[in-house]
N, C-alpha and C positions, 0 to 999 in steps of 0.2 A: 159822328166821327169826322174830323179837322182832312179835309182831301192830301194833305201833306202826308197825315199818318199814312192814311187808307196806298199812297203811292209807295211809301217804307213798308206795310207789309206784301204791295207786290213786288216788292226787289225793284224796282225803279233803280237805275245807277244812278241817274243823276240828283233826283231824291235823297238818294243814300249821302252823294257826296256833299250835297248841304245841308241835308241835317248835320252830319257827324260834324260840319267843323263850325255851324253852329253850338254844339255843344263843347267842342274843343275850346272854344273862345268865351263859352259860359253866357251867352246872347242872350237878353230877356223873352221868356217864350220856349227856351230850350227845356227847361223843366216839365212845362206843359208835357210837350214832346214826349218825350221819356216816361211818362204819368201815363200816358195816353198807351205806349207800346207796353207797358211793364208785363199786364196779362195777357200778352203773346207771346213772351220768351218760356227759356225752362225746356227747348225742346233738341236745342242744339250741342252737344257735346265741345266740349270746350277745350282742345291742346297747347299745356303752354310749352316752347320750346325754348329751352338757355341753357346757357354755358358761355365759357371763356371768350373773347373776342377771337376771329381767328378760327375758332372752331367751325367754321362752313355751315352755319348754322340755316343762313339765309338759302342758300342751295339745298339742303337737304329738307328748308319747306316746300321750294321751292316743286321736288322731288315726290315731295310726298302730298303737296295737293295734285301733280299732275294723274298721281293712282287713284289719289281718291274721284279727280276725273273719269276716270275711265270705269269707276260705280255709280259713275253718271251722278255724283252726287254736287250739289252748288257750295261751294268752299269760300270763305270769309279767311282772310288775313288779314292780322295787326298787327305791322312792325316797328314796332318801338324802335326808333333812331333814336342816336346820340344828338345833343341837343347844340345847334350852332352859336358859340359863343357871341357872335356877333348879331347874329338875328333871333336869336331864341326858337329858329325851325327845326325842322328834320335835316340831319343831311342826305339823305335817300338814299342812303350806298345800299341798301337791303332791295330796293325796286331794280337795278342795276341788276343783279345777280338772279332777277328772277327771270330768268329769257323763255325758259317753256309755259309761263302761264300767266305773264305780263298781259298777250292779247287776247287772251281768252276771257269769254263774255259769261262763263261760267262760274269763273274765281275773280273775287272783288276784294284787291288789294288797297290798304289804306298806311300809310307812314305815318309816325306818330313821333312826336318829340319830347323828350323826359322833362326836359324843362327842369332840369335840377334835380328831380325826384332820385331820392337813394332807394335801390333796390329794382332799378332797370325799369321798372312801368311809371308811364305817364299817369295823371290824377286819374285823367278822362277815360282810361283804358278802359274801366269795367262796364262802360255807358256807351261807349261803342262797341264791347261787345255783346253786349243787350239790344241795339239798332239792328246789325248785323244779324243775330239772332232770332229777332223780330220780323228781318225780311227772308228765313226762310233759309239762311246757309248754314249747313251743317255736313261738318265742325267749324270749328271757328278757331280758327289755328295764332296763337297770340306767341310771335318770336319776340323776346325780350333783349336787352343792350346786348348784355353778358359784361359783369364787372366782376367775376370774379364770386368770393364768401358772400357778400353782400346781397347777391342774385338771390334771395329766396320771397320775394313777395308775389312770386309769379301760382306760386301753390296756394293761399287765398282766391284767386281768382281761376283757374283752371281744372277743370274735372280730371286729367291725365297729366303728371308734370313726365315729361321727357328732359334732361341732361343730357346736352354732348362734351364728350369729350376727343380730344386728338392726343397722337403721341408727339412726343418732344417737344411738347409746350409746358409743362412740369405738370400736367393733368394727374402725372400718377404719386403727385403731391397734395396738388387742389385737390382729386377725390377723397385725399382721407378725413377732409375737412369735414366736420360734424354737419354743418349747413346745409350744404350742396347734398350731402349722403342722406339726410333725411328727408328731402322732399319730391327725390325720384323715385317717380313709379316705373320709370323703364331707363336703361341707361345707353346711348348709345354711344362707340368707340368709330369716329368718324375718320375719313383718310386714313383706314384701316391697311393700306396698302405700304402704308411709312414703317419705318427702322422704328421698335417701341412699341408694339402694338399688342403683343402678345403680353410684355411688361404690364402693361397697361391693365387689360384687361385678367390679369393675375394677381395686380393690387387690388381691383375694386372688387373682386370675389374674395378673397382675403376679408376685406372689410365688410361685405354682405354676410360672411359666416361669421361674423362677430355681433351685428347690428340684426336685431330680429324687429320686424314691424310689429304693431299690435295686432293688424288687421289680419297679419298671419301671409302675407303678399310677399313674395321675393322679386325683389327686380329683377327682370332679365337685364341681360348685355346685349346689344344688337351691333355686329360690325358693318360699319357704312361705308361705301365710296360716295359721296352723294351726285358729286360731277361725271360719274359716270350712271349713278342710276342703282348701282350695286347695294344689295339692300334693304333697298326701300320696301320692297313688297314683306321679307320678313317682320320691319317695323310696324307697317297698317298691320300685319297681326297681331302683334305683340299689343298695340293699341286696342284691337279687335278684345284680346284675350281679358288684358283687363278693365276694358269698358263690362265684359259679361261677371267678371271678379265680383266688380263692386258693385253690378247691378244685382244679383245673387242677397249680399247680406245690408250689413246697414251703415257700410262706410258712406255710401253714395247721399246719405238723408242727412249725416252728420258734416260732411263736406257742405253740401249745400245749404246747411244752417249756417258753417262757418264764414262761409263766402256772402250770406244776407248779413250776418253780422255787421263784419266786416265791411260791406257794403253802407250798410247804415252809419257804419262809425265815423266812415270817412265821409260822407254827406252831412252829417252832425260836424264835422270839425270845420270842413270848407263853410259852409254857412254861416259857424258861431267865429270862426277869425275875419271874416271880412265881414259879417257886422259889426264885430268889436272894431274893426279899424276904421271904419266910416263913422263909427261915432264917437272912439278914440279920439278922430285927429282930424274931425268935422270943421273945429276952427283954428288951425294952424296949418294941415295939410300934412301929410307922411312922407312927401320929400322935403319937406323942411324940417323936419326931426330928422332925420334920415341924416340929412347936410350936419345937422347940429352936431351930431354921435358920430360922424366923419370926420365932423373938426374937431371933434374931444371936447364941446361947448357941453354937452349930454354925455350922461352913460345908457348905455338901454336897460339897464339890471334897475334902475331908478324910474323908470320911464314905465316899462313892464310891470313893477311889483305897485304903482300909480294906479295905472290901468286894473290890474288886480284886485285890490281894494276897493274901487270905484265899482265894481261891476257886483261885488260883495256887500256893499252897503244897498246899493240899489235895488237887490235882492230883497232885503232884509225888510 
């Protein structure tokens, strides 16, 4: 076994923080990596948390790993940043907001940059939180953008989806939205101390007594302060309660096929488009096509459906 691995599964920080961003940047070797950790994950419970930008999302992980601290437990965070237009990084505003567990050597926060991605998670998200997982933190708490309907790619990838929500941010509009309502397992009604709150939380029970899960689960509602702390302990149980839910019947085997799926699918696409494009455009280059279809010299719909048939005869 590679002493790099052997350092990732003893939690090494600094181990941790170059593997991950070798694989953030997809570094020859980073595969290895990942091959090598695969049959040490599967042990970590995995919470994704989103909702709306605004909604204190970031504080109230912030909150909820310091409880899960004090069960003495080793806590992984992944915060998916918005992605800086100018540099294509993180902009960290999520590390900012975490002041109770920034320096603590027990929680291993990582910022992560969408890099474009629709639906809040970065490519790499599910392979950091397989690193993570591999060294031994559990949970592994994955805070997503929050963009809104589009937020739901966070439930392929997490064993627990928590939604926040806040009042008078039109949340008791976004909750009726089919999206967001289907992929929370727990919901929680955040700066619950605001004008709206009771509103709030009288629409989204409304819309639970309509909406029946198959698994037969009803979400709870959890009211948070998260800046103050107010809360939180009810939420680790509500986590608590249906971690034991789905451990009980056979949602838990069916999620985690979904999530290997899914897993796989997405490793099958990233691999089979940047092969296609290095032998696409092996002798002309992809910013010179790129330039062309910028200057209207190209259309890409001509370019693409080229590429398509080539790859189809090739086949053949």
């Amino acid at each position: 076994m590679p002493s790099i691995v052997q350092d990732v599964l003893k939690g090494d920080t600094r181990t941790l923080a170059k593997v991950i961003t070798q694989i953030e940047s997809r570094t020859p070797g980073s595969a290895d990596i990942l091959r090598d950790l695969f049959r040490h994950t599967g042990k970590a419970d995995v919470i994704g948390i989103t909702g709306s930008p605004g909604a204190g999302k970031s504080s109230l992980v912030d909150r909820l790993a310091l409880a899960y601290r004090k069960k003495e437990k080793s806590v992984g965070i992944v915060a998916v940043d918005p992605t800086s237009p100018f540099t294509g990084g993180a902009v960290l505003g999520d590390r900012i907001r975490m002041q109770n567990t920034a320096t603590d050597s027990g929680v291993y926060i990582r910022s992560m940059a969408t890099r474009g991605n629709l639906g809040g998670l970065a490519a790499a998200t599910s392979d950091v939180v397989l690193v993570l997982d591999a060294a031994g933190k559990n949970p592994v708490i994955v805070e997503t953008v929050g963009v809104g309907q589009d937020e739901i790619e966070i439930v392929k990838l997490a064993d627990i989806t928590v939604v926040v929500l806040v009042p008078g941010m039109g949340d008791d509009v976004q909750a009726l939205k089919a999206g967001i309502m289907e992929i929370a397992d727990i919901f929680v009604i955040n700066k619950s101390d605001r004008p709206g709150a009771e509103r709030l939380e009288r629409a989204v029970t409304t819309m639970l007594s309509l909406a029946h899960r198959e698994d037969g689960w009803i979400p709870p509602i959890i009211k948070t302060i998260a800046t103050h702390g107010d809360g939180v302990d009810d939420l680790v149980g509500a986590i608590h309660r249906y971690g034991e839910f789905v451990r009980s019947g056979a949602a838990r085997t069916l999620k985690k096929r979904e999530a290997a799926r899914q897993l796989l699918l997405t490793l099958l696409q990233e691999r089979a488009i940047a092969s296609i494009v290095e032998k696409a455009f092996a002798g002309v280059g992809l910013n010179h096509v790129v330039e062309d279809i910028a200057n209207r010299k190209q259309d890409p719909y001509t370019i693409v459906e080229r590429i398509c048939k080539s790859i189809i005869l090739e086949s053949q």
